[in-house]
DSSP file (Angstrom, degrees, kcal/mol; ACC not computed):
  #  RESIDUE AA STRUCTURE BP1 BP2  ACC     N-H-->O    O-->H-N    N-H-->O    O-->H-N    TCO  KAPPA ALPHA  PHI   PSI    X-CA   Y-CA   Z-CA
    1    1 A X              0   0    0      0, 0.0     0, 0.0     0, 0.0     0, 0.0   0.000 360.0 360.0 360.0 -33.3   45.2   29.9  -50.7
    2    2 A X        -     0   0    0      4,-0.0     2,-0.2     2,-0.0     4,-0.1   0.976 360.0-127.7 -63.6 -64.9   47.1   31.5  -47.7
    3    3 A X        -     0   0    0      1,-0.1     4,-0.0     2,-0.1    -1,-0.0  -0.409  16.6-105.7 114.6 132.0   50.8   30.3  -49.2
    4    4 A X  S >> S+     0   0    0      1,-0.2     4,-3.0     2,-0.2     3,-2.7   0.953 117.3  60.7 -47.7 -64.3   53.4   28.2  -46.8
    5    5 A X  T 34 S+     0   0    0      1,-0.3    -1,-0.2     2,-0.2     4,-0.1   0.658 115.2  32.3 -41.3 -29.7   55.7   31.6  -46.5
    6    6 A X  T 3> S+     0   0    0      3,-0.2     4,-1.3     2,-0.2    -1,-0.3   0.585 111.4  59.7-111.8  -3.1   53.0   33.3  -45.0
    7    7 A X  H <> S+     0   0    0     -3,-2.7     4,-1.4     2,-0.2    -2,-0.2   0.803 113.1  43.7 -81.8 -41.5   51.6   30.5  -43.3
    8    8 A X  H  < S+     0   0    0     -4,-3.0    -1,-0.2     2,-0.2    -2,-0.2   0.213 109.8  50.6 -66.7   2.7   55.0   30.3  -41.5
    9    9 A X  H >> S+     0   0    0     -5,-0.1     3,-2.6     2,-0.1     4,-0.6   0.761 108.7  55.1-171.5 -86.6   55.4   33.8  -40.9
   10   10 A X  H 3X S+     0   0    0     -4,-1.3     4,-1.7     1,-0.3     3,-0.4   0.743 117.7  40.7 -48.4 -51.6   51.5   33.6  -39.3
   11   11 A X  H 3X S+     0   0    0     -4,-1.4     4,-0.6     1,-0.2    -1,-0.3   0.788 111.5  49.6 -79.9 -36.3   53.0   30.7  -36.9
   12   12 A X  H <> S+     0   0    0     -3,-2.6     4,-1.1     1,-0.2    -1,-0.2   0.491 115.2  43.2-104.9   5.6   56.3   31.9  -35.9
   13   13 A X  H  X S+     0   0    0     -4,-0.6     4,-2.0    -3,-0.4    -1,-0.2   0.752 113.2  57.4-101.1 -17.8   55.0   35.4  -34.8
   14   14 A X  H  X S+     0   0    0     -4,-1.7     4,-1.0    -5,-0.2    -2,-0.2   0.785 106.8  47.9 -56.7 -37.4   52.0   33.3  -33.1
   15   15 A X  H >X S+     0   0    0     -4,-0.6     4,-1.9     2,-0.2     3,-0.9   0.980 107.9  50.8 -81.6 -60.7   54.6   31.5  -31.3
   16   16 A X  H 3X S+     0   0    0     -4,-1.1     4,-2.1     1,-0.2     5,-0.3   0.856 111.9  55.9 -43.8 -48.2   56.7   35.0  -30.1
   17   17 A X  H 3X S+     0   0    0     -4,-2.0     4,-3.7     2,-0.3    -1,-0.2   0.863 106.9  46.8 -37.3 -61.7   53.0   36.2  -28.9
   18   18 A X  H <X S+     0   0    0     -4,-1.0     4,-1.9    -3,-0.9    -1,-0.2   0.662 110.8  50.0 -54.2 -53.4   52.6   33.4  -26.8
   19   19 A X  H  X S+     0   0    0     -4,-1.9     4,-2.4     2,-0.2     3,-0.5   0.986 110.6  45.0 -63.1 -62.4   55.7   33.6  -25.3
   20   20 A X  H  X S+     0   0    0     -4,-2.1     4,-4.7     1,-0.3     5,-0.3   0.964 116.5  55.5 -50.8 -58.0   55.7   37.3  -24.3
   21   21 A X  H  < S+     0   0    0     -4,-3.7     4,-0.3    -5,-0.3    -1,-0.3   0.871 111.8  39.7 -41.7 -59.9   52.0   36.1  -23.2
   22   22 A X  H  X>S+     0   0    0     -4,-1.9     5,-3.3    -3,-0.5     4,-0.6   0.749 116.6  51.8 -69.1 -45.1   53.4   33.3  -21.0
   23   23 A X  H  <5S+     0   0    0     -4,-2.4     3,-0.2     1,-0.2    -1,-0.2   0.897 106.6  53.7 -81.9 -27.8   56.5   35.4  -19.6
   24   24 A X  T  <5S+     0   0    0     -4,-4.7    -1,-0.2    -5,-0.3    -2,-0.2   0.569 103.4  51.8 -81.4   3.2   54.5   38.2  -18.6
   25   25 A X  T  45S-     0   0    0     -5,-0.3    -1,-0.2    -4,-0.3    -2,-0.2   0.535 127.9 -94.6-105.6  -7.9   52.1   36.4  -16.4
   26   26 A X  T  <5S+     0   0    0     -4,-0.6    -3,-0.2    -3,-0.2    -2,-0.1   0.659  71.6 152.3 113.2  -3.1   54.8   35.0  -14.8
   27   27 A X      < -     0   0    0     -5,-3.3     2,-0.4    -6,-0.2    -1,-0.1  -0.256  43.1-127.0 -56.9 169.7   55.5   31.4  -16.6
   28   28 A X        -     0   0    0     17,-0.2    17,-1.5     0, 0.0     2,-1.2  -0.997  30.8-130.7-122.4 101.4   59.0   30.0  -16.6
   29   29 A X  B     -A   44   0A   0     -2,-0.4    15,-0.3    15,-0.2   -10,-0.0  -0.625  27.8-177.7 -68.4  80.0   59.7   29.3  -19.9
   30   30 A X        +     0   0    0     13,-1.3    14,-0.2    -2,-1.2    -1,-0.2   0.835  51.1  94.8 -48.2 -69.3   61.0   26.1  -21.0
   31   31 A X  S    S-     0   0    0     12,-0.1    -2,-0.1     1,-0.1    11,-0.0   0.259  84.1-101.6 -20.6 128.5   61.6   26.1  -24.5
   32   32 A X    >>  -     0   0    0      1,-0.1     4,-1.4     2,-0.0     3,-0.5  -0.304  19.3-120.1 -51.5 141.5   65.3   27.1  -25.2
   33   33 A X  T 34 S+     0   0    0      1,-0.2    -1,-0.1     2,-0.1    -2,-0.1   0.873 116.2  50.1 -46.2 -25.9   66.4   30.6  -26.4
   34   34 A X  T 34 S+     0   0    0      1,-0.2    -1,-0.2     3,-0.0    -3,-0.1   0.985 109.1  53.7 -77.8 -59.7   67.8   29.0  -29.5
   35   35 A X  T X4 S+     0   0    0     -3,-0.5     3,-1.1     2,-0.1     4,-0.4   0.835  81.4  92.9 -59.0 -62.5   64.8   27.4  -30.0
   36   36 A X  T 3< S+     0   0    0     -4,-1.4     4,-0.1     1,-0.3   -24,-0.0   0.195  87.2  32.7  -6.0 159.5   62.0   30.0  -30.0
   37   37 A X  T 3  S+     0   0    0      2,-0.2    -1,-0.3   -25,-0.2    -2,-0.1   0.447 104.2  79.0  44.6  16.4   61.1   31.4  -33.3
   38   38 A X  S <  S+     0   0    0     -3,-1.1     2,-0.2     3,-0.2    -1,-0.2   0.662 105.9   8.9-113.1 -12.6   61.9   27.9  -35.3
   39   39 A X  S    S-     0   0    0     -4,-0.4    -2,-0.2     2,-0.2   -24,-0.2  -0.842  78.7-111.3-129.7 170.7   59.0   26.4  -34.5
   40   40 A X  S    S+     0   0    0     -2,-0.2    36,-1.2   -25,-0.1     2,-0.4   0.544  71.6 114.7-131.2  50.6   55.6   27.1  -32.8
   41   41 A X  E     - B   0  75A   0     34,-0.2     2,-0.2    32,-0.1    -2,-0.2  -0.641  41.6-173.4 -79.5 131.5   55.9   25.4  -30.0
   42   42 A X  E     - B   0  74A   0     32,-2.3    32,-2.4    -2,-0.4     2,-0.2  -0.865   6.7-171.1-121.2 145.3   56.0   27.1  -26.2
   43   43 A X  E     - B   0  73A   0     -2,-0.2   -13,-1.3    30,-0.2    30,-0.2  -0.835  13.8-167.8-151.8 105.8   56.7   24.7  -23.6
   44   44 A X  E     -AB  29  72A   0     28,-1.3    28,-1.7   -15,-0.3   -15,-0.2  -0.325  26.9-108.3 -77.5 164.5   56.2   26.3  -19.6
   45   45 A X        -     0   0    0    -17,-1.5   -17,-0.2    26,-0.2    26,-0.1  -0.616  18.4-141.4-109.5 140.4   56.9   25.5  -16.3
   46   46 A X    >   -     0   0    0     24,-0.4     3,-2.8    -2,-0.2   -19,-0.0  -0.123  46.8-109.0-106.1  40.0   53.7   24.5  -14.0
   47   47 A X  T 3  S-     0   0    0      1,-0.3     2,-1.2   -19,-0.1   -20,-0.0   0.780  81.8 -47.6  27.6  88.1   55.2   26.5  -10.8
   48   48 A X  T 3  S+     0   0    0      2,-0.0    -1,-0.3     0, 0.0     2,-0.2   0.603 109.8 125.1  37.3 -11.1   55.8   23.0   -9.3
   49   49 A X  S <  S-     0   0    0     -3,-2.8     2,-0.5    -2,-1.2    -3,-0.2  -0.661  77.3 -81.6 -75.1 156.7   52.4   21.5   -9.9
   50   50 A X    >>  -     0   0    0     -2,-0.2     4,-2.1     1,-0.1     3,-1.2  -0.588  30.4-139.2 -70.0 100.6   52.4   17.8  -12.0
   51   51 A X  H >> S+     0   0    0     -2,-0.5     4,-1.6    19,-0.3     3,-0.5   0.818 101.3  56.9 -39.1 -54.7   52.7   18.8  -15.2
   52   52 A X  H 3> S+     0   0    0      1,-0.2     4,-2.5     2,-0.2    -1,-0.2   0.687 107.2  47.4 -59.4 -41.1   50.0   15.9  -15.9
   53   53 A X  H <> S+     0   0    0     -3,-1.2     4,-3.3     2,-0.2    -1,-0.2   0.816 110.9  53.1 -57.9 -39.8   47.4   17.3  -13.4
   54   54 A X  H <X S+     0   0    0     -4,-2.1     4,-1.1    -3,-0.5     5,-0.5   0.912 109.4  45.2 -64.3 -91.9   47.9   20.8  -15.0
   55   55 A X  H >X S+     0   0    0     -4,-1.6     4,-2.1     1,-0.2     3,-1.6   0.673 111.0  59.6 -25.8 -74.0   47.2   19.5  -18.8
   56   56 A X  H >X S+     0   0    0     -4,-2.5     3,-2.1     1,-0.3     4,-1.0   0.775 113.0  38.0 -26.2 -82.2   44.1   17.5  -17.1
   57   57 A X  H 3< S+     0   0    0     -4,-3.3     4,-0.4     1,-0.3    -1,-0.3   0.595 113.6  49.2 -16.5 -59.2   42.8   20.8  -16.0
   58   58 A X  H <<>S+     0   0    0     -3,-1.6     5,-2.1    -4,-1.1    -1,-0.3   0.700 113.3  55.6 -58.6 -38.4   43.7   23.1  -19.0
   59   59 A X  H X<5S+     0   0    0     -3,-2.1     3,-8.1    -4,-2.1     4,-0.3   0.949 105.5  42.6 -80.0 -76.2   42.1   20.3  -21.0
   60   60 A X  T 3<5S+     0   0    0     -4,-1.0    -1,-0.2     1,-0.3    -2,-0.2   0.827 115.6  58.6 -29.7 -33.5   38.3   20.1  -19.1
   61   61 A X  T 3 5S-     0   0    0     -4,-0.4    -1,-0.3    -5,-0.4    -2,-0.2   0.512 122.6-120.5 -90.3  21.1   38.8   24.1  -19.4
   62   62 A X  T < 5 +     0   0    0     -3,-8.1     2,-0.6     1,-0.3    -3,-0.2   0.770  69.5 135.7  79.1  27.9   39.1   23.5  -23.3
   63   63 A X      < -     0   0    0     -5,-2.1     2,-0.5    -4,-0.3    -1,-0.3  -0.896  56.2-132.1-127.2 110.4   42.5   24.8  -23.7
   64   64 A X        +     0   0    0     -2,-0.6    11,-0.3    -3,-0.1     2,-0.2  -0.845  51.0 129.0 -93.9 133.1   44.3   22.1  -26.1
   65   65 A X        -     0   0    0     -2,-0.5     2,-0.3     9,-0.1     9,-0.2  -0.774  35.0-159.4-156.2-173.8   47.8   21.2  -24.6
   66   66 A X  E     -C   73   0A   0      7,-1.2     7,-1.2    -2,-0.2     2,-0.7  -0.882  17.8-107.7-169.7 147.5   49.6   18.6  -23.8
   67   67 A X  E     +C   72   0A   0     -2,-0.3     2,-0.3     5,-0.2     5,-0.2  -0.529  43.6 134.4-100.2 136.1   52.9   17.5  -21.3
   68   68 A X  E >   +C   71   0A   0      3,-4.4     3,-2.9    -2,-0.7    -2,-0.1  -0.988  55.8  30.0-157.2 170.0   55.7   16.8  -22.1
   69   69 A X  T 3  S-     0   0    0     -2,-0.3     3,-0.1     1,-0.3    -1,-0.1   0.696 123.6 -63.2  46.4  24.5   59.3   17.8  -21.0
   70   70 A X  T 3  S+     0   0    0      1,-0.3   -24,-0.4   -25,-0.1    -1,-0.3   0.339 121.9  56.2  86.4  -0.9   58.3   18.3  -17.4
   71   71 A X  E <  S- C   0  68A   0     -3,-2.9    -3,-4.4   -26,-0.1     2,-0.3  -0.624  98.3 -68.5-137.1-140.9   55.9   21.3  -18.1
   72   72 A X  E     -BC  44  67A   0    -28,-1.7   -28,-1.3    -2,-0.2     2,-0.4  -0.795  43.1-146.6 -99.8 140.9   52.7   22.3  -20.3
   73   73 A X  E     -BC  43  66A   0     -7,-1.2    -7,-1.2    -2,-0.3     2,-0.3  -0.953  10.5-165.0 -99.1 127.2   53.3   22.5  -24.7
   74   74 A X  E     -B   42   0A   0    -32,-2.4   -32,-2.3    -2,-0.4     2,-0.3  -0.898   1.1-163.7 -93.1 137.2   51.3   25.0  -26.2
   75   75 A X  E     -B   41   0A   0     -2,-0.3     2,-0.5   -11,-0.3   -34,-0.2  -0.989   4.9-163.2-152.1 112.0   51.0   24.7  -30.1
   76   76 A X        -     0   0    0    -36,-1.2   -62,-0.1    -2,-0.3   -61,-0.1  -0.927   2.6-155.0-111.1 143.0   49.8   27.7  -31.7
   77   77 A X        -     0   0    0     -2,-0.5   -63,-0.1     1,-0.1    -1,-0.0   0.057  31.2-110.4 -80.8-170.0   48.4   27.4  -35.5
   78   78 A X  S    S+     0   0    0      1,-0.1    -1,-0.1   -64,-0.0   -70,-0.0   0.772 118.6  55.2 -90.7 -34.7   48.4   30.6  -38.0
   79   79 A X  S    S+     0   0    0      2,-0.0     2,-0.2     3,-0.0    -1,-0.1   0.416  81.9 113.9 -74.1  -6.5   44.6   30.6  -37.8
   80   80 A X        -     0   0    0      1,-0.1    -4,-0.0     2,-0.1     0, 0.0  -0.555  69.5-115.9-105.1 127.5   44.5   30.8  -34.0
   81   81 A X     >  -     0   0    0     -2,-0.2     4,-1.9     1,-0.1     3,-0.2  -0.172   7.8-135.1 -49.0 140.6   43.1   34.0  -32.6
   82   82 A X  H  > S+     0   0    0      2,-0.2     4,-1.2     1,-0.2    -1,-0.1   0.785 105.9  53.4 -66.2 -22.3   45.0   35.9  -30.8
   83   83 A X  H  > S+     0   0    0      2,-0.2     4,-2.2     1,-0.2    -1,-0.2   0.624 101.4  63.5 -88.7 -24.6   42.4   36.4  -28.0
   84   84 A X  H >> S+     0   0    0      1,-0.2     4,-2.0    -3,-0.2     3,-0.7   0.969 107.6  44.7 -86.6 -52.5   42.1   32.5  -27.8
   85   85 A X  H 3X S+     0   0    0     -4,-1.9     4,-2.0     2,-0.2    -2,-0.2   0.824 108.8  57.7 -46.7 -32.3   46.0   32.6  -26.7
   86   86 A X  H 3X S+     0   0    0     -4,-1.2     4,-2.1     1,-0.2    -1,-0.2   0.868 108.7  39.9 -11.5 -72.5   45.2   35.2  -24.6
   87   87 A X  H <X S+     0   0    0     -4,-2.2     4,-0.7    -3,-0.7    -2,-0.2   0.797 110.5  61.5 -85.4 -15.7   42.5   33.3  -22.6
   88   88 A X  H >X S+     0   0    0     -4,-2.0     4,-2.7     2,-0.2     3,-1.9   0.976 109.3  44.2 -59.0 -52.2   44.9   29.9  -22.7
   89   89 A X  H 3X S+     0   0    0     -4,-2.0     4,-1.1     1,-0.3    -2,-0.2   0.792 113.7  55.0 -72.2 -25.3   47.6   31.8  -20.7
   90   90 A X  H 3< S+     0   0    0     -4,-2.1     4,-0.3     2,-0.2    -1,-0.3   0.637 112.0  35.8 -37.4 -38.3   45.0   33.0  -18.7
   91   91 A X  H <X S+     0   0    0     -3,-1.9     4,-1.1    -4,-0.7    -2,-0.2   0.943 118.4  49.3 -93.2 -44.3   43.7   30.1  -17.8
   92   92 A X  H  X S+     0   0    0     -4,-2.7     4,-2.5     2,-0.3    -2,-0.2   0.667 109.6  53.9 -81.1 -33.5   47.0   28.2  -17.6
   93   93 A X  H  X S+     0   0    0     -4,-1.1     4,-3.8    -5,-0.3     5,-0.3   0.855 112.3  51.0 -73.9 -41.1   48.5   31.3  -15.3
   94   94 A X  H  4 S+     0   0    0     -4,-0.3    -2,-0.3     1,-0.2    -1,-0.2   0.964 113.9  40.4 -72.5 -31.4   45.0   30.5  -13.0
   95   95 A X  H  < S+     0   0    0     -4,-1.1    -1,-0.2     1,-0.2    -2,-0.2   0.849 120.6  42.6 -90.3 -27.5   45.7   26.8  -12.6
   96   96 A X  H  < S-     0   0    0     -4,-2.5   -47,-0.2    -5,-0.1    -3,-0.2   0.494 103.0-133.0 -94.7   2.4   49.8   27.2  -12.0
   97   97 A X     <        0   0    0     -4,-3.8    -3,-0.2     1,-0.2    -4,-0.1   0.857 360.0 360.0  73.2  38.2   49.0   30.0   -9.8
   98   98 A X              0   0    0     -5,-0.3    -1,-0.2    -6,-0.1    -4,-0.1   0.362 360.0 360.0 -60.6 360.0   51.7   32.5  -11.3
């Protein structure tokens, strides 16, 4: 019902959120500038911790992620609350210790 155009629109503003979220706690942002806003994938820096231990973590605190590209991917849908990105960057800020 929603419609791709607005389902894409839902995702790529999801993704800018997320980012702002991530930069203002103090992530290191991986994704490229160019990249941002084409997809919505965010992909952070784990302030020197193993990116692999970090995903472990995030994951047992229920926070779906995954590593790749030396840090943590965040993949936010159109349906995804804002408040549940909120508490991911939260959680992800407590475990890389921004």
């Amino acid at each position: 019902k929603t419609g791709m155009a607005e389902v894409e629109m839902a995702v790529l503003a999801k993704s800018a959120y997320l980012g702002t979220l991530l930069a203002d706690a103090g992530a290191e942002i991986i994704t490229p500038a160019h990249s941002r806003g084409r997809s919505g994938i965010i992909t952070f820096g784990t302030n020197g911790k193993q990116p692999r231990l970090v995903w472990q973590s995030l994951m047992e605190k229920g926070v779906i992620c995954m590593h790749r590209g030396g840090g943590i991917r965040f993949s936010a849908h159109f349906h995804t609350p804002d408040e549940r990105l909120r508490d991911a960057v939260s959680l992800a800020a407590e475990v890389c210790q921004w």
